[in-house]
DRENTORKOL-3810 file (N, C-alpha, C; in nm, 4 decimals):
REM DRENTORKOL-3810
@n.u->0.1499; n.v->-4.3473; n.w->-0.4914; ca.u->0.1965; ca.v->-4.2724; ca.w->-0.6045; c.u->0.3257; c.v->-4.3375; c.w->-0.6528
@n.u->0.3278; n.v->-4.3481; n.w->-0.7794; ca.u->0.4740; ca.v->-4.4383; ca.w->-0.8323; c.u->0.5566; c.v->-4.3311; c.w->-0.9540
@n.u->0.6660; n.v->-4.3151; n.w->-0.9424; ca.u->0.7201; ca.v->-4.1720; ca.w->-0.9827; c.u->0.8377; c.v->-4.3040; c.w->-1.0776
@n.u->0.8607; n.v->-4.2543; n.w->-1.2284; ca.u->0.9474; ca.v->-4.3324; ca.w->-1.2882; c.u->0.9648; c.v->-4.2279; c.w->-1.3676
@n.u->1.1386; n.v->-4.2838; n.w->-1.4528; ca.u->1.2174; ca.v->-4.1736; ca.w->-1.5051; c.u->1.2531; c.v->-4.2622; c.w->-1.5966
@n.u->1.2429; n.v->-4.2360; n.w->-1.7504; ca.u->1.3285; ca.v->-4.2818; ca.w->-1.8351; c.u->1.3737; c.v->-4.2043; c.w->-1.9378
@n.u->1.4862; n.v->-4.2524; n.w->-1.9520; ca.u->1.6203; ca.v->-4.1240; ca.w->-2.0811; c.u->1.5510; c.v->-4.2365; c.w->-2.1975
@n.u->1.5590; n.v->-4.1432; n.w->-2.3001; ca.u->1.5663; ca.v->-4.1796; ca.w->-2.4041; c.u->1.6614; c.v->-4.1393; c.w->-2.5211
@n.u->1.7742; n.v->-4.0515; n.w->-2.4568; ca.u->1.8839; ca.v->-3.9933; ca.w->-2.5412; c.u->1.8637; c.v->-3.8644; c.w->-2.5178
@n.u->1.7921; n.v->-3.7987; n.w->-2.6316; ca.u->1.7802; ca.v->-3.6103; ca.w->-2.6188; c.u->1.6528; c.v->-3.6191; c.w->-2.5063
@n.u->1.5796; n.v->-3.6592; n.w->-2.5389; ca.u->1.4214; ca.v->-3.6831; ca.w->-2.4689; c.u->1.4205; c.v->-3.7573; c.w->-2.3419
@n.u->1.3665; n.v->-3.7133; n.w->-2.2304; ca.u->1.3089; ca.v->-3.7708; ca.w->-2.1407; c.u->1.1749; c.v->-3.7695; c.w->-2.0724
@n.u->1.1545; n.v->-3.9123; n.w->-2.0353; ca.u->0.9893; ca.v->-3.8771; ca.w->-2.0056; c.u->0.9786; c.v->-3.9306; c.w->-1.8143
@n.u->0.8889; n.v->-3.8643; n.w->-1.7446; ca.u->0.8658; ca.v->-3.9224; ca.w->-1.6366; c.u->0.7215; c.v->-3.9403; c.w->-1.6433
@n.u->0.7176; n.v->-4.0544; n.w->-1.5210; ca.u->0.5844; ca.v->-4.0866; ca.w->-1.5715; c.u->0.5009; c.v->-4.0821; c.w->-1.4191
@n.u->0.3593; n.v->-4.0511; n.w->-1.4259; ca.u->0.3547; ca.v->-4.0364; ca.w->-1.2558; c.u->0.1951; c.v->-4.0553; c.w->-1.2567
@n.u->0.2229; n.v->-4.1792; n.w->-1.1963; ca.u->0.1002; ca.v->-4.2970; ca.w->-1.1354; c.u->0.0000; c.v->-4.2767; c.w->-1.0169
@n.u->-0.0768; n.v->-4.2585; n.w->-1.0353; ca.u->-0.1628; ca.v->-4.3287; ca.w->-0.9037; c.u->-0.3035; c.v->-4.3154; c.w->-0.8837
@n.u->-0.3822; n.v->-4.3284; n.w->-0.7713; ca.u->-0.5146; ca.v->-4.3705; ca.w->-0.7817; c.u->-0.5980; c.v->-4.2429; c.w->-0.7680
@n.u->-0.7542; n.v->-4.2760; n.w->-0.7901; ca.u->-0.8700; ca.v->-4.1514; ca.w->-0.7868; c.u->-0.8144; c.v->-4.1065; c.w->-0.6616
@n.u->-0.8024; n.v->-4.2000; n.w->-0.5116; ca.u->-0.7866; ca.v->-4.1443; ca.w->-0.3921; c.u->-0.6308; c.v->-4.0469; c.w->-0.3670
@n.u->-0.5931; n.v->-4.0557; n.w->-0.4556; ca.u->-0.4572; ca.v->-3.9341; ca.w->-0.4524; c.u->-0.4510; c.v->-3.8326; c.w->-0.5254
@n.u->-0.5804; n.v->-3.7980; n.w->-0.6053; ca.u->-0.6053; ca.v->-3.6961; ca.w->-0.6793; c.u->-0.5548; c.v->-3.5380; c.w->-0.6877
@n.u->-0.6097; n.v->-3.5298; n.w->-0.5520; ca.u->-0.5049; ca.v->-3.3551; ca.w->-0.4665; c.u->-0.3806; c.v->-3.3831; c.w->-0.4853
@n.u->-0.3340; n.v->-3.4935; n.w->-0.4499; ca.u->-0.1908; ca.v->-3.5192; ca.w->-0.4389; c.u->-0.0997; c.v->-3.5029; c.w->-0.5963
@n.u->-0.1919; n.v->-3.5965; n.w->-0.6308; ca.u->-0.0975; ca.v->-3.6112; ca.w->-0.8307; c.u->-0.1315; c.v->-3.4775; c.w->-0.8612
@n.u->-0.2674; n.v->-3.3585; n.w->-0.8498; ca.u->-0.2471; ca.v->-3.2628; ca.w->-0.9313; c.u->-0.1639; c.v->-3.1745; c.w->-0.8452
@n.u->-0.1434; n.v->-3.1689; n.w->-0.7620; ca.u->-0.0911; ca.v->-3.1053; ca.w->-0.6778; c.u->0.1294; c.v->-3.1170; c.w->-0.7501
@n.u->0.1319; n.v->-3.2639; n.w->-0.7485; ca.u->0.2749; ca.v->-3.1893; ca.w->-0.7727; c.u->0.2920; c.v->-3.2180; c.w->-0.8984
@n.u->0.2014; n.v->-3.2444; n.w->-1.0479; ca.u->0.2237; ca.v->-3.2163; ca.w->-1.1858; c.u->0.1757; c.v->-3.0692; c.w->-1.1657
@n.u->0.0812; n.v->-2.9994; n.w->-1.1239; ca.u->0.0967; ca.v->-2.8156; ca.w->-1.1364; c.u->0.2157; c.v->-2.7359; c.w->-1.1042
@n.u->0.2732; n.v->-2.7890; n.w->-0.9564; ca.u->0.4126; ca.v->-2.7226; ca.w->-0.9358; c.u->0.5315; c.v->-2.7671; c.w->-0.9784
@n.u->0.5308; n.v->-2.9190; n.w->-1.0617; ca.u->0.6231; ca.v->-2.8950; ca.w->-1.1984; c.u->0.6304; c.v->-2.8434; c.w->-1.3235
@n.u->0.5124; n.v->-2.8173; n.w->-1.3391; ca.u->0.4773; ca.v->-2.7864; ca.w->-1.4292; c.u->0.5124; c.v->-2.6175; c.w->-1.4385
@n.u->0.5033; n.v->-2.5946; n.w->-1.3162; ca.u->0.5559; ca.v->-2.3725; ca.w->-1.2740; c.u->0.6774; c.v->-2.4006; c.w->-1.2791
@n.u->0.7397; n.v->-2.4971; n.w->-1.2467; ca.u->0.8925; ca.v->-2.4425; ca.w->-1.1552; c.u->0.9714; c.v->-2.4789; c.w->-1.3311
@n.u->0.9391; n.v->-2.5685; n.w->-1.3494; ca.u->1.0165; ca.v->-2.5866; ca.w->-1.4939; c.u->0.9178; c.v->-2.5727; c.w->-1.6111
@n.u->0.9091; n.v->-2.4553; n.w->-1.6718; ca.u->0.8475; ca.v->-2.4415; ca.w->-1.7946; c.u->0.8707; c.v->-2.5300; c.w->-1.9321
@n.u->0.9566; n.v->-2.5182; n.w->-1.8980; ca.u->0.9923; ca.v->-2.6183; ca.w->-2.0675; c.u->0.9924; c.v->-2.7275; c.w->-2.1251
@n.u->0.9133; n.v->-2.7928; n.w->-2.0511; ca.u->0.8238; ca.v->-2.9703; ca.w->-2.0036; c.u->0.7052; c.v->-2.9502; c.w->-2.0243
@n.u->0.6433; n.v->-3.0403; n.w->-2.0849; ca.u->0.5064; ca.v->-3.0970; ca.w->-2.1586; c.u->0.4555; c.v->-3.1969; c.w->-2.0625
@n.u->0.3417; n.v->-3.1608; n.w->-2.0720; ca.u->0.2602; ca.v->-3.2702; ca.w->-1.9846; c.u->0.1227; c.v->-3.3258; c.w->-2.0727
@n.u->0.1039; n.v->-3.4489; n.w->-2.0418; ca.u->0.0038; ca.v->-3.5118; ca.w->-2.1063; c.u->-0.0356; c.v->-3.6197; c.w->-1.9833
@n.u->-0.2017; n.v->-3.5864; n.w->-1.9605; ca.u->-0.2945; ca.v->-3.6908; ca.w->-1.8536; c.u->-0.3697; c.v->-3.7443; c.w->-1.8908
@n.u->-0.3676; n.v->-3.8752; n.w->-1.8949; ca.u->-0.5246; ca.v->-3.9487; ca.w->-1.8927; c.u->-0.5842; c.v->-3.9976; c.w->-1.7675
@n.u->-0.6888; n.v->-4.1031; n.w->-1.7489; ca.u->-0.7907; ca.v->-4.2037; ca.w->-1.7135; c.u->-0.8431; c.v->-4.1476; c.w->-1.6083
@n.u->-0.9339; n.v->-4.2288; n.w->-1.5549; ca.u->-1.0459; ca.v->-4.1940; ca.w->-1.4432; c.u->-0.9717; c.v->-4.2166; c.w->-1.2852
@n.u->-0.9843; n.v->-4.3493; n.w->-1.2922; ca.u->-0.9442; ca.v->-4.4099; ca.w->-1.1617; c.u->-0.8121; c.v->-4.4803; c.w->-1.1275
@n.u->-0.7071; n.v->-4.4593; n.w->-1.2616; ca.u->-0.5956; ca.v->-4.4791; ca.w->-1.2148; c.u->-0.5267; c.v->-4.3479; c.w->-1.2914
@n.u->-0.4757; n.v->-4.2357; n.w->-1.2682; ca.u->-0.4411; ca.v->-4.1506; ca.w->-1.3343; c.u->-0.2720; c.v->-4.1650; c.w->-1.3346
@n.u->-0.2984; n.v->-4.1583; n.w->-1.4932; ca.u->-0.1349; ca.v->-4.1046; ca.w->-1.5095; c.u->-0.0912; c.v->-4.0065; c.w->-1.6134
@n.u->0.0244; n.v->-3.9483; n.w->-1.5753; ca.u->0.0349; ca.v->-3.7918; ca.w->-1.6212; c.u->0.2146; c.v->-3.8452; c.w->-1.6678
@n.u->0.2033; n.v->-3.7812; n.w->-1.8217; ca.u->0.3565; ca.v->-3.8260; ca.w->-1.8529; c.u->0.3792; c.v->-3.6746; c.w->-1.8957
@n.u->0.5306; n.v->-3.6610; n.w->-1.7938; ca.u->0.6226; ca.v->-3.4885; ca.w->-1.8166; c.u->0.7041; c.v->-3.5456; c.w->-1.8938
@n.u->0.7461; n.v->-3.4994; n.w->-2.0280; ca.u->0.8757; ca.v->-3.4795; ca.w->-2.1152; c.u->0.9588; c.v->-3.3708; c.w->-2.1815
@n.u->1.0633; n.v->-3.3895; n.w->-2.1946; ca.u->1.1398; ca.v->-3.2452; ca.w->-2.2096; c.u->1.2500; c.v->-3.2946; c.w->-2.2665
@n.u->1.3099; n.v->-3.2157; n.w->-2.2640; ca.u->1.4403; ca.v->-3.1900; ca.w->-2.2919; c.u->1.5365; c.v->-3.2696; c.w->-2.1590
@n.u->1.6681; n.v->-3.3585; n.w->-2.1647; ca.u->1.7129; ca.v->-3.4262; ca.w->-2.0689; c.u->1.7100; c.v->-3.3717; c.w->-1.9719
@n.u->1.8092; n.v->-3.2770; n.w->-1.9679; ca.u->1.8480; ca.v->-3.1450; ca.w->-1.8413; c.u->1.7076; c.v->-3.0913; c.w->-1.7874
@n.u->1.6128; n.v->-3.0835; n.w->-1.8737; ca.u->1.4788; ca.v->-3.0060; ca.w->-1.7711; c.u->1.3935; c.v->-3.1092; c.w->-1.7447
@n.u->1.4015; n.v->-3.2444; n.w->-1.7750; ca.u->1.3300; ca.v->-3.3337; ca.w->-1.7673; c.u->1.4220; c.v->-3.3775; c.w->-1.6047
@n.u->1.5539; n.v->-3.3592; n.w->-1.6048; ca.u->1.5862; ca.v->-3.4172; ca.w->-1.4528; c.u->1.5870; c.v->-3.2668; c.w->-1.3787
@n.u->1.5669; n.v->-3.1892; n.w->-1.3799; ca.u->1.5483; ca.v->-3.0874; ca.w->-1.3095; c.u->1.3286; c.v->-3.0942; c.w->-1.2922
@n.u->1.2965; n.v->-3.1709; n.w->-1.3429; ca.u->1.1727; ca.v->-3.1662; ca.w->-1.3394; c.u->1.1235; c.v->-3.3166; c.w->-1.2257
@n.u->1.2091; n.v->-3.4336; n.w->-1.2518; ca.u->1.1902; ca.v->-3.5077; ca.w->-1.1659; c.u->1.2585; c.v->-3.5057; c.w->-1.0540
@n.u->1.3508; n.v->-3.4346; n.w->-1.0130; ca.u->1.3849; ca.v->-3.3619; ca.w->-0.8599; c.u->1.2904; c.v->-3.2920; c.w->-0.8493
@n.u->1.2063; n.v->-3.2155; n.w->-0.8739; ca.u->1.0910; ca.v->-3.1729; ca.w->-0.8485; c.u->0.9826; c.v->-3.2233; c.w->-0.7649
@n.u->0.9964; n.v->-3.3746; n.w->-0.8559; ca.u->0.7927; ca.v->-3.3898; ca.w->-0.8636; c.u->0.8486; c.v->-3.5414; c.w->-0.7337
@n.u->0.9840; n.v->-3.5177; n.w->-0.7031; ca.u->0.9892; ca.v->-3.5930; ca.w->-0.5551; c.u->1.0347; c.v->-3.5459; c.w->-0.4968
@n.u->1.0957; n.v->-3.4376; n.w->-0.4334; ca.u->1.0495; ca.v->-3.3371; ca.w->-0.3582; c.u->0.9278; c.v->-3.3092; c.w->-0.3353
@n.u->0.8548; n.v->-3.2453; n.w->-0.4001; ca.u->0.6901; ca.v->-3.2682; ca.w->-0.3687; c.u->0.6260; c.v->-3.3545; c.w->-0.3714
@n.u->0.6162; n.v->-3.4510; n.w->-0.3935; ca.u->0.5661; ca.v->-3.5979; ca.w->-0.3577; c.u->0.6353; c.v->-3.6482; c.w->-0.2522
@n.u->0.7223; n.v->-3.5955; n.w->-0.1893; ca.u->0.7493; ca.v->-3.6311; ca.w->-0.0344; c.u->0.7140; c.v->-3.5472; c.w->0.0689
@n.u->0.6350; n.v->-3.4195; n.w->0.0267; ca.u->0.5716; ca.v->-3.3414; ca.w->0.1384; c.u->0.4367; c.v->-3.3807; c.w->0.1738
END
């Protein structure tokens, strides 16, 4: 799983990578960022390499990627 963060000024996006075989895993912690910080957008594509981009607002966008590694380290 590959977890990346980029500012873009007001906007930030994280971006969160990885394969069919981590599937439980990636939906697993885009759902419980997706609860813990409401005010972040999520958008997923592809089959066998999935990636899911969270963006928000700066402040909930880094309160969203302390999140999604925290849970991607359990």
């Amino acid at each position: 799983m590959k977890i990346s963060f980029k500012d873009c000024g007001a906007v930030a996006s994280i971006t969160i990578t990885s394969t069919i075989f981590e599937f439980r895993k990636h939906s697993r912690v885009v759902d419980t960022t997706l609860f813990l910080v409401p005010s972040v957008i999520s958008s997923r594509h592809g089959t066998f390499i999935l990636k899911t981009v969270i963006s928000g607002k700066n402040r909930d966008a880094l309160r969203a990627y302390r999140t999604v590694l925290r849970e991607a380290a359990r």
